[in-house]
C-alpha positions as CSV (number, residue, x, y, z in Angstrom):
1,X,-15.1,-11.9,5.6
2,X,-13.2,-11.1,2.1
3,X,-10.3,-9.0,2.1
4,X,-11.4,-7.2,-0.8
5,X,-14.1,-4.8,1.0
6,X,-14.5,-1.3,0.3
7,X,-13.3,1.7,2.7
8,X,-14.5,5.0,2.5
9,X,-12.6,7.8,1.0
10,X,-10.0,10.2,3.2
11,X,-8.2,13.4,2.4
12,X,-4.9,10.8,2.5
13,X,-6.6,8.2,-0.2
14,X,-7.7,11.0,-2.5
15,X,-4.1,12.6,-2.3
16,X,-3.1,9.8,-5.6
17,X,0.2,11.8,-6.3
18,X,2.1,9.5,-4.1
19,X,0.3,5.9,-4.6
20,X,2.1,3.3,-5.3
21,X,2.7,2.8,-9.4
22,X,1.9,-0.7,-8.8
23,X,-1.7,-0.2,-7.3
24,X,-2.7,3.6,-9.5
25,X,-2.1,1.8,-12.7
26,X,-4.3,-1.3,-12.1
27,X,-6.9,-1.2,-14.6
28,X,-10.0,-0.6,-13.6
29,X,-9.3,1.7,-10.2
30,X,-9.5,5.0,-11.5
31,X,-12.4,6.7,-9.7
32,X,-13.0,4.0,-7.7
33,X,-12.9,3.4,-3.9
34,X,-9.2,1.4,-2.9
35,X,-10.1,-1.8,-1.7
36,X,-8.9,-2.1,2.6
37,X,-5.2,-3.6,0.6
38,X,-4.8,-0.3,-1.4
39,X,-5.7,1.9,1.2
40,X,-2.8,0.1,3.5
41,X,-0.3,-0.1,0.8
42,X,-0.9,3.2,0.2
43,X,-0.7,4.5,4.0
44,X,2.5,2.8,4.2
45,X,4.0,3.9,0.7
46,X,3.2,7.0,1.9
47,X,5.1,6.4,5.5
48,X,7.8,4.6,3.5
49,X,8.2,7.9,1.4
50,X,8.9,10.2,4.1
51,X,11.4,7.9,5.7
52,X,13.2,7.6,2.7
53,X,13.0,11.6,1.9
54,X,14.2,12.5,6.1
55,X,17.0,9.8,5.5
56,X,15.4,7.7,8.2
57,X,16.7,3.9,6.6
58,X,15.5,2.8,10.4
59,X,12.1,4.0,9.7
60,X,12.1,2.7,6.4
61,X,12.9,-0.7,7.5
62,X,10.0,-0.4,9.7
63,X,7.7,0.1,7.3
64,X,8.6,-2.6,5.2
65,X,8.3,-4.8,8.4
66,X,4.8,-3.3,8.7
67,X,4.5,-4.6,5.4
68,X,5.6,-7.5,5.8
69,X,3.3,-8.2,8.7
70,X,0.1,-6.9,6.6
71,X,1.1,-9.0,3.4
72,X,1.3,-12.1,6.0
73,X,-1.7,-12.0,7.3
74,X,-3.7,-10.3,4.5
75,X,-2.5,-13.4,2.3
76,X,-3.8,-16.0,5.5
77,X,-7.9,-14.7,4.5
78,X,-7.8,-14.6,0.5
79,X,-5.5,-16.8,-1.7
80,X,-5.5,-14.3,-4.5
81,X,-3.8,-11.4,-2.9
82,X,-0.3,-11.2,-4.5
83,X,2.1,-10.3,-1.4
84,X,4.8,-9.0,-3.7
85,X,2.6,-6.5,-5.4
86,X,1.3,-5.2,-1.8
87,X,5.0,-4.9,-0.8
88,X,5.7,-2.9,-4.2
89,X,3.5,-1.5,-3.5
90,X,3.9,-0.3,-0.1
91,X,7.8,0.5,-0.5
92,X,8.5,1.3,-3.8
93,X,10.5,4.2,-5.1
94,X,11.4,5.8,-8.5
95,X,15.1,6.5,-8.8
């Protein structure tokens, strides 16, 4: 099973105003389905986000625990996935 299978679009994928910088400017995504590691990092960017604009730093811990936990196993069935791009991906935020 690769780790780099399709999902199908959602309301919350096509919303691309809060992905992740490090996942909306990788070449080649633009009109593109997310592959299943986009679509997470961009559930929990999204998740991370709101924490961080409530000032929740609880919840926002959580979340990178989540993505912690999805970077460890997502890197345990493919050697190419690059765990700190995921959790850039997943928590960054502009200042």
């Amino acid at each position: 099973m690769s780790a780099m299978s399709e999902v199908t679009w959602s309301a919350a994928v096509v919303d691309g105003g809060e992905t992740a910088d490090a996942f909306a400017s990788h070449p080649g995504l633009a009109g593109q389905r997310p592959t299943v590691e986009e679509f997470i990092a961009h559930v929990l960017h999204r998740a991370h986000h709101a924490a961080q604009a409530s000032d929740a730093p609880g919840e926002a811990r959580a979340v990178l625990g989540l993505a912690l936990l999805f970077a460890e196993e997502l890197a345990a069935i493919s050697e190419e996935f690059d765990r700190l791009r995921f959790i850039q991906a997943a928590t960054y935020e502009p200042t």
